[in-house]
C-alpha positions in Angstrom: -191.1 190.4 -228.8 -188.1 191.3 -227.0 -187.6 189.9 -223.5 -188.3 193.4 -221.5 -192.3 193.6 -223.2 -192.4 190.2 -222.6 -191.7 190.9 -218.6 -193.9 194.0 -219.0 -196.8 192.4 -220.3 -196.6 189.4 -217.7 -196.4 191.7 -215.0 -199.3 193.9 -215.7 -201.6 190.6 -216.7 -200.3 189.4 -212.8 -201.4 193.2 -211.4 -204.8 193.0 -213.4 -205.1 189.7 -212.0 -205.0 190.7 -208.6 -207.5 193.6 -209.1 -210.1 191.5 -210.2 -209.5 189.0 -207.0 -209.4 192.5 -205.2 -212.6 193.4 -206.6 -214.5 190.4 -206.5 -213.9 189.4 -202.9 -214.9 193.0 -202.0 -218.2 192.5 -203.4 -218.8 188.7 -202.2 -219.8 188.2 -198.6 -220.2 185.7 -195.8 -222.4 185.4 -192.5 -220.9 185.1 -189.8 -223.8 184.9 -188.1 -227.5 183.1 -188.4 -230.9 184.5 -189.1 -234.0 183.5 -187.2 -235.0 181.3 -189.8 -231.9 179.1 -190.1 -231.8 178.4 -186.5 -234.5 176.5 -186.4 -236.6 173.6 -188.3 -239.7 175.2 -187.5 -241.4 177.9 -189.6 -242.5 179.4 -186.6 -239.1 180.7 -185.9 -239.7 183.8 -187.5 -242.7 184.4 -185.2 -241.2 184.7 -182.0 -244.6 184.5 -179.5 -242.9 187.4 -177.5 -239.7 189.5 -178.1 -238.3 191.6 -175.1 -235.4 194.0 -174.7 -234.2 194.3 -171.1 -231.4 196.3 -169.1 -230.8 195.3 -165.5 -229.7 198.5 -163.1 -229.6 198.4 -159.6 -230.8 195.3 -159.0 -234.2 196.2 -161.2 -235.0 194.8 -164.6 -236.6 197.1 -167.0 -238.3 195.4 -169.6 -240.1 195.9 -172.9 -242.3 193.7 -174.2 -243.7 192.7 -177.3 -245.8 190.0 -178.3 -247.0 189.0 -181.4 -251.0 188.2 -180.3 -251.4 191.4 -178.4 -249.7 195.0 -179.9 -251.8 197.8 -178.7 -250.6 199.3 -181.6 -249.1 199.8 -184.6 -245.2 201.8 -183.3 -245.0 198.1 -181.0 -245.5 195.9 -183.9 -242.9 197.9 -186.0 -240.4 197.5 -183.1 -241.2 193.9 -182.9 -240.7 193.5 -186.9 -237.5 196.2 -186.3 -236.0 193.7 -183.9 -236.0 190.6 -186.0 -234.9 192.5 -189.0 -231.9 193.7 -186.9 -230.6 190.7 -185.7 -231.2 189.0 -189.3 -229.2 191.8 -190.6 -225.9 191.5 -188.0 -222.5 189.5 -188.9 -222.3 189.8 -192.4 -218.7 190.4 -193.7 -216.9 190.3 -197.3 -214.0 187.9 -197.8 -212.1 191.2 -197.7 -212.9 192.6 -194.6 -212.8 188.6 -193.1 -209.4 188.9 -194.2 -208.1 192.0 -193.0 -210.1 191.7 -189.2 -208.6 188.0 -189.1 -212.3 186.5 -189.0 -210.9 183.1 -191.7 -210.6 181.1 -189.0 -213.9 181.9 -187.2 -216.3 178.7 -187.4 -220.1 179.2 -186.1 -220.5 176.5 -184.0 -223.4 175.1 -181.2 -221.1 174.0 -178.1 -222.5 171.8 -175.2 -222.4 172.9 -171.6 -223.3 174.7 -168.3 -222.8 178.2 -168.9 -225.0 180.6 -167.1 -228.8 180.5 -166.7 -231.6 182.2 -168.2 -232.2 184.4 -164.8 -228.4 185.2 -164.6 -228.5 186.5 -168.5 -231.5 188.7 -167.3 -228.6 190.5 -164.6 -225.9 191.0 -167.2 -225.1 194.8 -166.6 -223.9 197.2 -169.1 -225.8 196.2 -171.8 -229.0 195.0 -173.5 -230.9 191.3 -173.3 -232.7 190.7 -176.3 -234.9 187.5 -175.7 -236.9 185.5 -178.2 -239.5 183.5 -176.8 -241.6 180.8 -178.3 -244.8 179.3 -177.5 -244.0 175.9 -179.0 -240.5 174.2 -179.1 -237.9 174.6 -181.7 -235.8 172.2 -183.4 -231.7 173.6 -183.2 -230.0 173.9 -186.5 -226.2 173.6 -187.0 -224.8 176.4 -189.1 -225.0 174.1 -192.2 -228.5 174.2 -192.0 -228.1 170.1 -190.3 -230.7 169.7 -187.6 -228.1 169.5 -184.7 -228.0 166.3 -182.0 -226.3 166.1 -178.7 -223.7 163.8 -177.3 -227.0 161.3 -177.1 -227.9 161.4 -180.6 -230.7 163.4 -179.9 -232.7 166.5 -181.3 -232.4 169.9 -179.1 -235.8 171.7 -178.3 -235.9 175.2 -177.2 -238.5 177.5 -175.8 -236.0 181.0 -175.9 -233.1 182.2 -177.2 -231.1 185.3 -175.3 -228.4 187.3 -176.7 -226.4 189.9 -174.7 -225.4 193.0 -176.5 -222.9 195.6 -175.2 -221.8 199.3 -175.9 -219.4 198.0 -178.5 -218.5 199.4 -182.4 -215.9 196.6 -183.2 -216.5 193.1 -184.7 -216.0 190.5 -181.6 -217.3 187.4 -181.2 -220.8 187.0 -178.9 -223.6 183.6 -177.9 -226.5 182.9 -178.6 -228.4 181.0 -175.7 -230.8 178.9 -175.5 -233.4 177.4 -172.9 -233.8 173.8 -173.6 -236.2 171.6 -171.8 -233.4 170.1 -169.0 -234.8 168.9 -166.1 -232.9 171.8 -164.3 -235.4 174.2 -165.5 -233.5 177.8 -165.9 -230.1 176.8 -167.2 -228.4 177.4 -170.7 -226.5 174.2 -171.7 -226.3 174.8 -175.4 -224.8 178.0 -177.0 -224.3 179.2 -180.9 -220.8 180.9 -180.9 -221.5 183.6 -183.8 -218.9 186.8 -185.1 -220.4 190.2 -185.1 -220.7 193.8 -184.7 -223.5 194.3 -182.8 -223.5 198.1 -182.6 -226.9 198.3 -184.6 -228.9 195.7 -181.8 -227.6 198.1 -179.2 -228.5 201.1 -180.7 -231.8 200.3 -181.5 -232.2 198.5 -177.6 -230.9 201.9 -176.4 -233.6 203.7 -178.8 -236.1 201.8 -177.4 -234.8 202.8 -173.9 -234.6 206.3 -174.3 -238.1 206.6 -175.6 -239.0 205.3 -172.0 -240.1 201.4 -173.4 -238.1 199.5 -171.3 -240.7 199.8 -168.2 -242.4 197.4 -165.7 -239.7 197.0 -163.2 -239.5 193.4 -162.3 -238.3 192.5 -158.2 
């Protein structure tokens, strides 16, 4: 075999190499993102006691409420399951697309400290606040599925998590927040930094909205 086949045949084994790294790395995907189950060590997580979607205008909060022990019927109890099933779906991305958006060096992470408060999340303008409530604490979960402890060693319990979604079509990076049990009583000190596009929460928070569910205008 003369030296040019030999170059040939190296070459196009290299190109057909490539393809299939092409291919497969289309096809396999990472979340960028958590569901409601891995959040928490708690089954229960997946039965949020109330859900809400809020938008704050003119110093009003309109709200829509759903809660697991009391849908007056059926439409509410799909929204509730619609809600759950959106934010589980959010923040998925193949290697591919984490490698031409930049994302490789995004790491979901739980970070300590004073951010905001629960009241000031529920006067974000611009936007939708979806809010999971539960009845019962949680137990916080790192992103490796480790049940997560503070600077003291200690487990985190939390009673809601918040996430703030904007009029956005472009992967960004957005917090989860949660309410702990803090002996200041409304303020966030833990957050999950996640990577997302979080078009589909707001359009289904705006669908909600523009079938007038977002009502009882809170003071």
């Amino acid at each position: 075999m003369n030296a040019k086949k030999i170059i040939s045949y190296t070459l196009l084994g290299i190109i057909t190499a490539l393809l299939i790294v092409v291919i497969v790395l289309s096809f396999v995907s990472k979340k960028l993102s958590p569901t409601l189950a891995s959040i928490s060590t708690s089954e229960e997580m997946m039965s949020p006691t109330e859900i809400t979607v809020s938008k704050y205008v003119d110093s009003k909060e309109y709200i829509y409420r759903m809660q697991k022990d009391n849908f007056n019927e059926e439409e509410t109890k799909n929204d509730y399951e619609y809600v759950m099933k959106s934010f589980d779906g959010i923040g998925t991305f193949t290697y591919m697309q984490q490698l031409f958006l930049g994302l490789g060096d995004f790491k979901q992470e739980i970070v300590y400290g004073k951010t905001s408060s629960i009241s000031s999340l529920h006067q974000q303008t611009d936007g939708y606040l979806i809010e999971f409530a539960y009845a019962n604490s949680q137990t916080l979960k790192n992103p490796n599925g480790t049940v997560y402890k503070n600077n003291e060693d200690k487990e985190v319990a939390f009673t809601k998590m918040d996430i703030f979604v904007d009029n956005s079509n472009e992967v960004s990076t957005y917090k989860l927040y949660f309410k702990t049990y803090t002996s200041d009583d409304t303020s966030v000190y833990y957050v999950y930094n996640i990577c997302a596009n979080v078009n589909s929460l707001y359009e289904m928070a705006q669908s909600f909205d523009e079938a007038d569910k977002l009502q009882g205008i809170l003071g």
